[in-house]
C-alpha positions in Angstrom: 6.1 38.5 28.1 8.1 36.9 31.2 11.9 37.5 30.3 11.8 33.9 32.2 10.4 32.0 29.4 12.6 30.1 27.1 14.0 32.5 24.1 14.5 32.5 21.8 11.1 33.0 20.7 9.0 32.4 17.4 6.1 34.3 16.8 3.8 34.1 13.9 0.7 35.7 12.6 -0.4 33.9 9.5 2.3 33.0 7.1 4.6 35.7 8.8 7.0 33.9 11.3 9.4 36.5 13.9 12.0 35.3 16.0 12.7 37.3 18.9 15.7 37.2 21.5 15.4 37.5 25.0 16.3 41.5 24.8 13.0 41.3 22.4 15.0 41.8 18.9 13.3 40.9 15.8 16.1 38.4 14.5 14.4 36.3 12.3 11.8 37.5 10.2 10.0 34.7 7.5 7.4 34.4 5.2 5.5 31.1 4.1 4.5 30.7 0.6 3.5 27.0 0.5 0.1 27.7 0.7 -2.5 29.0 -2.3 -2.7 32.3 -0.2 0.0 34.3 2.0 -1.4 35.9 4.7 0.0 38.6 6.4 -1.2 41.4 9.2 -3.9 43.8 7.8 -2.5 46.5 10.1 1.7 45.7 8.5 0.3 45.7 4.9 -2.8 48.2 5.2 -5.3 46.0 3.3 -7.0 42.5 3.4 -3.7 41.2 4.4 -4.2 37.7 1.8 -2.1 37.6 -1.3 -1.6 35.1 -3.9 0.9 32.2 -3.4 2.4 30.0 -6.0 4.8 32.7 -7.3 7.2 31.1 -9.7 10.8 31.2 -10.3 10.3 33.5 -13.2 8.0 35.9 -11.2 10.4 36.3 -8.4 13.5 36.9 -10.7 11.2 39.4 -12.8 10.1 41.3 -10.1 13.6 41.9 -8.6 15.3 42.5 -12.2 11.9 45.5 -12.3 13.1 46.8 -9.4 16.7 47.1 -10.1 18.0 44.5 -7.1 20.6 42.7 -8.3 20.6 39.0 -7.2 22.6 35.7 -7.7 22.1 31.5 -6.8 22.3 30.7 -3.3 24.1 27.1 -3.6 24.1 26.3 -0.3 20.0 26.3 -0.4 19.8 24.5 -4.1 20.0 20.9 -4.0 17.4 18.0 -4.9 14.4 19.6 -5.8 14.7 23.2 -4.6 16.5 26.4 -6.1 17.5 29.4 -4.2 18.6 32.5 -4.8 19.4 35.7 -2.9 18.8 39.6 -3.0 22.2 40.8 -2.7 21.0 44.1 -1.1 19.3 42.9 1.7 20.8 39.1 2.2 16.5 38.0 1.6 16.3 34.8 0.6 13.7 33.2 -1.4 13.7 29.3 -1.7 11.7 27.2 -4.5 9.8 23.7 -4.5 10.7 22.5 -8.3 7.9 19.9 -8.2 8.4 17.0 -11.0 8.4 18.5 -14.0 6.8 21.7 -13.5 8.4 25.0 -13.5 10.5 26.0 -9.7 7.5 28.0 -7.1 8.3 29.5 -3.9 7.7 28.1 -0.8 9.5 29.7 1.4 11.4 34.0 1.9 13.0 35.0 4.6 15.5 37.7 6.1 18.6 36.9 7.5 19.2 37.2 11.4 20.7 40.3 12.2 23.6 38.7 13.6 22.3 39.5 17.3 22.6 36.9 20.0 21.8 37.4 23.7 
């Protein structure tokens, strides 16, 4: 990749989305859930690389609480029709669709930037 191109720069493979800085940092790194599948690199998640979408509120909250990572609301992401909330270990994000009267899904999780900026 030319250094000359514009950067930042967003790559994706899939439902997996990178943004990368000119000194070719990861500083971006999200995942797309909208979809009735996520898919992901076979060679990052040693398989088929397709998983199930549609996660709900529930699932997500469940599945940290399992794994013992504390979490909280993220107000500045809940408003309207979507809910967030935040890992509090890493800063991930996971953002929810509450479509009209049905239970909150995911649509969208994603890192935090790293704080780098050249």
């Amino acid at each position: 990749m030319s250094r000359n191109r514009k950067w930042p720069r967003l790559f994706a493979y899939g439902d997996l989305e990178l943004s990368v800085c000119r000194c070719r940092k990861v500083s971006l790194i999200c995942v797309q859930t909208w979809r009735d599948v996520v898919e992901l690199p076979p060679s990052v998640v040693g398989g088929t690389g397709t998983f199930p979408a549609g996660l709900s509120h529930m699932d997500v909250v469940s599945a940290l609480d399992k794994a013992g990572c504390p979490w909280e609301p993220y107000p500045p992401l809940t408003f309207g029709d979507q809910r967030s909330l935040v890992a509090i270990p890493t800063k991930a994000n996971f953002t929810f669709e509450i479509p009209a009267g049905e239970e909150p899904v995911l649509n969208v999780m994603g890192l935090p930037g790293n704080g780098h900026d050249t």
